[in-house]
C-alpha positions in Angstrom: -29.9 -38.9 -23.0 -29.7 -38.4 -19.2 -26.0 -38.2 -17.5 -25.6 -41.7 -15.9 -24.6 -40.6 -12.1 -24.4 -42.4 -8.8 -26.8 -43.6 -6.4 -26.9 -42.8 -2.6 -28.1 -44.9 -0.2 -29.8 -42.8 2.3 -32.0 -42.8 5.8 -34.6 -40.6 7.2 -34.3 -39.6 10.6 -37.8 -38.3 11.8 -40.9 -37.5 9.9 -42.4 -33.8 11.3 -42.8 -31.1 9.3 -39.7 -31.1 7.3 -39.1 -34.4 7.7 -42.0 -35.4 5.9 -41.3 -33.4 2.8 -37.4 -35.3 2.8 -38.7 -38.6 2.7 -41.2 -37.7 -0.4 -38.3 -36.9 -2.2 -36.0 -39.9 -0.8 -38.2 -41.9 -2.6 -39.2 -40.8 -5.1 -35.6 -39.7 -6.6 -34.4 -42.2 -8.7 -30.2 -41.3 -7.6 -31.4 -42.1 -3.8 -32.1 -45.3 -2.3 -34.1 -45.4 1.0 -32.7 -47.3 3.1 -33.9 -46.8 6.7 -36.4 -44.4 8.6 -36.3 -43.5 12.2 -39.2 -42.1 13.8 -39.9 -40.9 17.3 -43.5 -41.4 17.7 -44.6 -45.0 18.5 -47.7 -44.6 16.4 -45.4 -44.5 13.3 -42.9 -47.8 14.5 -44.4 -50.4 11.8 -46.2 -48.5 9.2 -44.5 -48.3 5.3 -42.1 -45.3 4.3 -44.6 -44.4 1.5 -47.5 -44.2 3.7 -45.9 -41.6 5.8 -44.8 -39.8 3.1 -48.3 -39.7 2.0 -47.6 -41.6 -1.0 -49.8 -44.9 -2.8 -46.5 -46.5 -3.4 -45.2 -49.0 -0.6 -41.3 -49.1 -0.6 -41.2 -52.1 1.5 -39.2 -49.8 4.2 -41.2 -50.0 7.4 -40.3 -47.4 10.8 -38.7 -48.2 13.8 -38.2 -46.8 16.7 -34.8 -48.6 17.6 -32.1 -46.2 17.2 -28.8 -48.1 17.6 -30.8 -50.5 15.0 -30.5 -47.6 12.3 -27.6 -46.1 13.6 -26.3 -49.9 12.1 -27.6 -49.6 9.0 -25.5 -49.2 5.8 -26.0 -46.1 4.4 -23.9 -42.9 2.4 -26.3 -40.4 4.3 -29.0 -39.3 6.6 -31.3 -36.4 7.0 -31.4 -35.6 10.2 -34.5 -33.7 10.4 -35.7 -34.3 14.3 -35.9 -31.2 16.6 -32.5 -30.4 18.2 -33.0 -26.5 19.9 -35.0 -27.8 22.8 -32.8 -31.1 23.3 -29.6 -30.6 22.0 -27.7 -32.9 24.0 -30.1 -35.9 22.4 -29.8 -34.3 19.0 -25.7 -34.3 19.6 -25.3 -37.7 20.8 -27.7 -39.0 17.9 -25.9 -37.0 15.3 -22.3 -37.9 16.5 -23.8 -41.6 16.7 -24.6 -41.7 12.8 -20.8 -39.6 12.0 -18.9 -42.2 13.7 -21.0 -44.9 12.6 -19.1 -43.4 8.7 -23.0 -41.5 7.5 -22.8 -38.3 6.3 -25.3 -36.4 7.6 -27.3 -33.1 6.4 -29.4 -31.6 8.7 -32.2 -29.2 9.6 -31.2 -29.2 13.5 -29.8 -26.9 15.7 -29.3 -23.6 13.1 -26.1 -22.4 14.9 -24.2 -24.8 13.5 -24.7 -23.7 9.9 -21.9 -21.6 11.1 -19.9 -24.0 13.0 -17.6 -21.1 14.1 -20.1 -19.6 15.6 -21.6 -22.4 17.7 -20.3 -23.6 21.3 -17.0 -25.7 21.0 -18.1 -27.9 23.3 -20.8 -28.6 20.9 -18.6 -28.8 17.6 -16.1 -31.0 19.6 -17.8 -33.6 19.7 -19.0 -33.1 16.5 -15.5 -33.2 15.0 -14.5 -35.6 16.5 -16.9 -37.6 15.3 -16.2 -36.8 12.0 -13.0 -37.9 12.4 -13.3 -40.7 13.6 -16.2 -41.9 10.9 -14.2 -40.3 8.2 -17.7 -38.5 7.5 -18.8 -34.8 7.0 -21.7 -32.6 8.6 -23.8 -30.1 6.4 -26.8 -27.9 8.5 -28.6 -26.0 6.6 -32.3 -24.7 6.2 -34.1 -21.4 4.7 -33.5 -18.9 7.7 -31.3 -19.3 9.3 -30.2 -21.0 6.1 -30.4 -20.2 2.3 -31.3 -16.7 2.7 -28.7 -15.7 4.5 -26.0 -17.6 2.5 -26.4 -19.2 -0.8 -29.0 -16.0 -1.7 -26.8 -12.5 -0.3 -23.6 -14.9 -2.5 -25.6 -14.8 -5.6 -26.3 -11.1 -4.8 -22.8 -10.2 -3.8 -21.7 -11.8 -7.5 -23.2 -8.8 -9.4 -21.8 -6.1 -7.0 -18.4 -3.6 -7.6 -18.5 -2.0 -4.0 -20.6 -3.0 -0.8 -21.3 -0.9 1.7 -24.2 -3.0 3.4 -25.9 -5.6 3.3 -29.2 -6.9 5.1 -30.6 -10.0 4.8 -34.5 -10.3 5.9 -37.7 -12.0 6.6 -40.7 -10.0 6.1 -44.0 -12.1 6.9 -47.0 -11.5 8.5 -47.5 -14.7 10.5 -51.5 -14.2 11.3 -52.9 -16.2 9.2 -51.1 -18.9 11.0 -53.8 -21.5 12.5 -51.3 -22.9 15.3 -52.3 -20.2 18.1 -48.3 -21.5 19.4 -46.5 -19.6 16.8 -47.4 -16.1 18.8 -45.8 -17.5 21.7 -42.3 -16.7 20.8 -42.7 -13.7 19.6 -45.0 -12.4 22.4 -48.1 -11.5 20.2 -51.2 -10.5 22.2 -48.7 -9.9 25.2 -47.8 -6.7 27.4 -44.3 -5.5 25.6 -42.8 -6.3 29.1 -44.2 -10.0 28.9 -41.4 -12.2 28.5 -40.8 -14.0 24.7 -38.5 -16.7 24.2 -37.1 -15.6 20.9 -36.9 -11.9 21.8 -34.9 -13.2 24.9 -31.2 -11.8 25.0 -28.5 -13.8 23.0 -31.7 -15.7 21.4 -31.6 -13.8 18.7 -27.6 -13.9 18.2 -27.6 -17.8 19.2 -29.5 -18.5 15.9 -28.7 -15.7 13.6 -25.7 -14.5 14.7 -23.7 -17.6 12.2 -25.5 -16.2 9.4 -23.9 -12.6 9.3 -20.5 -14.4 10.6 -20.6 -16.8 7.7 -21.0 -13.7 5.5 -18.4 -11.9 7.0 -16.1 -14.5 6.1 -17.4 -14.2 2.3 -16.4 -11.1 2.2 -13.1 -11.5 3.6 -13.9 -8.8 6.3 -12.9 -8.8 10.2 -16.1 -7.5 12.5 -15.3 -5.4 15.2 -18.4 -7.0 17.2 -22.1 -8.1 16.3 -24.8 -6.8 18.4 -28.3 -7.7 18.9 -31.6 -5.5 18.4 -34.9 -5.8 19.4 -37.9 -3.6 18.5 -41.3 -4.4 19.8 -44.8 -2.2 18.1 -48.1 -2.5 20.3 -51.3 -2.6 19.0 -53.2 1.0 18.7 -56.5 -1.2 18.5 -58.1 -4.4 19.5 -58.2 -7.3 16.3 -58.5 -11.1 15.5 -56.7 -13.1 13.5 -56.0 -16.8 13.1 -52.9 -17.0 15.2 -53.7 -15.0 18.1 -56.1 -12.3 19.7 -54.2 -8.8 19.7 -55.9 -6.5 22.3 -55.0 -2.7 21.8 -51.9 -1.8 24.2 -50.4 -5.8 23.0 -47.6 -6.7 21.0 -48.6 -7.3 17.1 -45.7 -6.8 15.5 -41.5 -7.5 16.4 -38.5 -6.6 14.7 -35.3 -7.7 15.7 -31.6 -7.8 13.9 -27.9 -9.5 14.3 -26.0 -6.4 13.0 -21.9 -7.3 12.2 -19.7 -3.9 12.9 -16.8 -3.1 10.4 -14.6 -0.1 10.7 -17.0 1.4 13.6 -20.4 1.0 11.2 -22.8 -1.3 10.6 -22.2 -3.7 7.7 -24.2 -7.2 8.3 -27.4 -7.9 9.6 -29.6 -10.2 10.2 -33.0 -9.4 10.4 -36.4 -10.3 11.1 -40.0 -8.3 10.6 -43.0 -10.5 12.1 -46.7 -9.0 12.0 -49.8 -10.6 12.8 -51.2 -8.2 10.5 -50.3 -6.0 7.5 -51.1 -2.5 8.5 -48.9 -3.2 11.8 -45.8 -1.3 12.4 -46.4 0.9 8.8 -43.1 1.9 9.2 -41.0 -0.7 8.8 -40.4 -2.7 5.8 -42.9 -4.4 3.9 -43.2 -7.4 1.4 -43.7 -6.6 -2.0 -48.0 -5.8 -2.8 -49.8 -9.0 -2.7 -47.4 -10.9 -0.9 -47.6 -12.3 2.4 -43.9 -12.8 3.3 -40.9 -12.1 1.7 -37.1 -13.4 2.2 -35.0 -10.2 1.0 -31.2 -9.7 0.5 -30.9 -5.8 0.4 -27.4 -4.6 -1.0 -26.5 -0.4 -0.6 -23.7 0.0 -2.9 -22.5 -0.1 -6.7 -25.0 -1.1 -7.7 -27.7 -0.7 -5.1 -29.8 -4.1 -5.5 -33.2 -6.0 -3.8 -33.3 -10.1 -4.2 -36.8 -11.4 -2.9 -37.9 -14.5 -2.5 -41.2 -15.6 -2.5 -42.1 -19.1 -1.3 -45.1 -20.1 -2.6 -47.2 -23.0 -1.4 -47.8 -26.5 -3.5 -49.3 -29.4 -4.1 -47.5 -31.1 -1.0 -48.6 -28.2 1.3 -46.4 -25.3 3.0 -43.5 -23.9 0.5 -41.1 -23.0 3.4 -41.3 -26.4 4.5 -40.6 -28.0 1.3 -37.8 -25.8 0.4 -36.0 -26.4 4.0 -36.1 -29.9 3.4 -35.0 -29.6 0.1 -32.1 -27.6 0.9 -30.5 -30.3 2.7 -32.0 -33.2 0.3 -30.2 -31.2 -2.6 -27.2 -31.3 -0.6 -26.8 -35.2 -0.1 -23.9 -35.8 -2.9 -21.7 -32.3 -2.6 -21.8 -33.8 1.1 -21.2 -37.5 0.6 -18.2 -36.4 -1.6 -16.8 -33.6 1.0 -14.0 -33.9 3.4 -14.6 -35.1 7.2 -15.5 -32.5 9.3 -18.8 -29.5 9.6 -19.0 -27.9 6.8 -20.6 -24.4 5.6 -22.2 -23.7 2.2 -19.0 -22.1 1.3 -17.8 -25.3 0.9 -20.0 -26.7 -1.7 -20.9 -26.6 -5.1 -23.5 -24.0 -6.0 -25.3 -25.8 -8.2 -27.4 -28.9 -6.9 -26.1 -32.3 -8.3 -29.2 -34.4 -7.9 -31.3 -35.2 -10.5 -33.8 -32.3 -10.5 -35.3 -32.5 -14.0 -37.0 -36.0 -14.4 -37.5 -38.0 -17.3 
């Protein structure tokens, strides 16, 4: 017999890649009730819920582009999956708009704040405040920054007697990749001087920095500083792939990492290995054989451990997309039931309290 438990009402807020995947499982979750969808693109005002979501069911929810319209709308929650990095001050306002408005929201945006201590206080203010005032709470999460670096190194961490590091990683080669954009941050097929957005100083802290902070904290340790490192490996010969053209003397593979300092050594870090192709940078770490990419929480101490994760793709299309909007989806009554304010996944309940296993 199933546990009888309650039902959230809850609105998407953009349908992109993520958002997509959230408002599959919206509606299809019998515990959640879809109760609004906000969409950016005027193409989308009108059309049904369940034809976004790529579904044959029609949920009688149709898109609109008016946002003090949804902001309106009774709801316990909304997924708040629309861009926020490249227009936070819109993300902000929008997000403190559905707060005070008394949503909860979980969210996929702007990945410093799955650290709020971390992020700007001028940014978290208003946040707060908002929180306060809507007597609602604020939950960002995602895979990386995200999961890996938190709910994943905490399962780790519960099998270990001593720790001396700890690295948490993505290992992926990202050429197969048929968006030719994806090289752009990263400055594939570029000069090593050429500039690259996410290689940019404090790029790399603004986004992972929260995660080895976060961790800190876990571990009830006081860094003496976090630094940033940035590694660049140019091509020793000319190759296609999917995602770019790497001409010998050109960037093909980065690694950078967000390293926390205790006691004078390194203890934290955050880190990142990006090829375009496998045999790139043979040094550095690599996935496990057969495997394309690879999240990995590395532990050096008693014992010594490796966690990998391996998202795989399904039915519904790329695994890391599904499993970021999940990880906020999943979220949506440990929020609704938390106190006002941002919170971190060391506030919530492990264990997911949606319905995963279906009758």
């Amino acid at each position: 017999m199933q546990e009888s438990r309650p039902r959230y009402r809850v609105i998407q807020w953009a349908t992109g890649a993520v958002g997509t995947h959230a408002l599959r499982a919206l509606i299809e979750d019998p515990q959640l009730e879809l109760v609004g969808l906000y969409v950016h693109d005027p193409d989308k005002v009108g059309r049904d819920a369940g034809e976004l979501a790529g579904l044959s069911v029609r949920t009688g929810i149709a898109a609109t582009g008016d946002a003090p319209r949804v902001v309106a709308t009774p709801a316990d929650c909304v997924v708040y999956t629309a861009v926020g990095e490249t227009r936070v001050r819109e993300a902000v306002t929008e997000i403190a708009a559905l707060l005070r408005s008394g949503k909860n929201v979980v969210s996929t945006s702007m990945m410093n704040l799955i650290h709020p201590a971390s992020a700007s206080a001028k940014l978290t203010g208003v946040l707060e405040a908002a929180c306060r005032d809507g007597g609602t709470t604020l939950f960002t999460n995602g895979i990386d920054p995200g999961f890996s670096g938190d709910t994943m190194p905490l399962a780790a961490l519960a099998l270990c007697e001593r720790v001396d590091r700890i690295r948490v990683q993505e290992i992926a080669d990202y050429g197969a990749h048929p968006d030719p954009a994806w090289a752009t941050p990263y400055g594939f097929g570029k000069p090593p001087d050429a500039p690259a957005p996410i290689l940019a100083p404090g790029v790399p802290m603004l986004f992972w920095g929260g995660m080895v902070r976060l961790l800190a904290s876990a571990l009830h340790v006081t860094l003496d500083e976090v630094r940033e490192t940035v590694e660049r490996f140019v091509a020793p010969e000319s190759f296609a792939v999917p995602m770019a053209e790497i001409a010998a003397g050109t960037v093909s593979a980065v690694r950078f990492a967000v390293t926390g300092i205790a006691a004078g050594k390194p203890l934290i870090s955050a880190e990142h290995v990006t090829r375009t192709r496998a045999d790139q940078a043979p040094e550095w770490p690599h996935p496990p054989a057969g495997l394309a990419s690879v999240h990995r929480v590395a532990i050096e101490g008693s014992p010594p451990l490796t966690l990998d994760l391996s998202l795989k793709a399904g039915p519904t299309g790329r695994g890391g997309l599904l499993a970021t909007a999940m990880r906020v989806v999943n979220a949506i009554p440990a929020v609704c039931d938390a106190p006002p304010g941002l919170v971190t996944a060391l506030d919530l309940p492990l264990a997911p309290r949606r319905q995963l296993v279906r009758p």
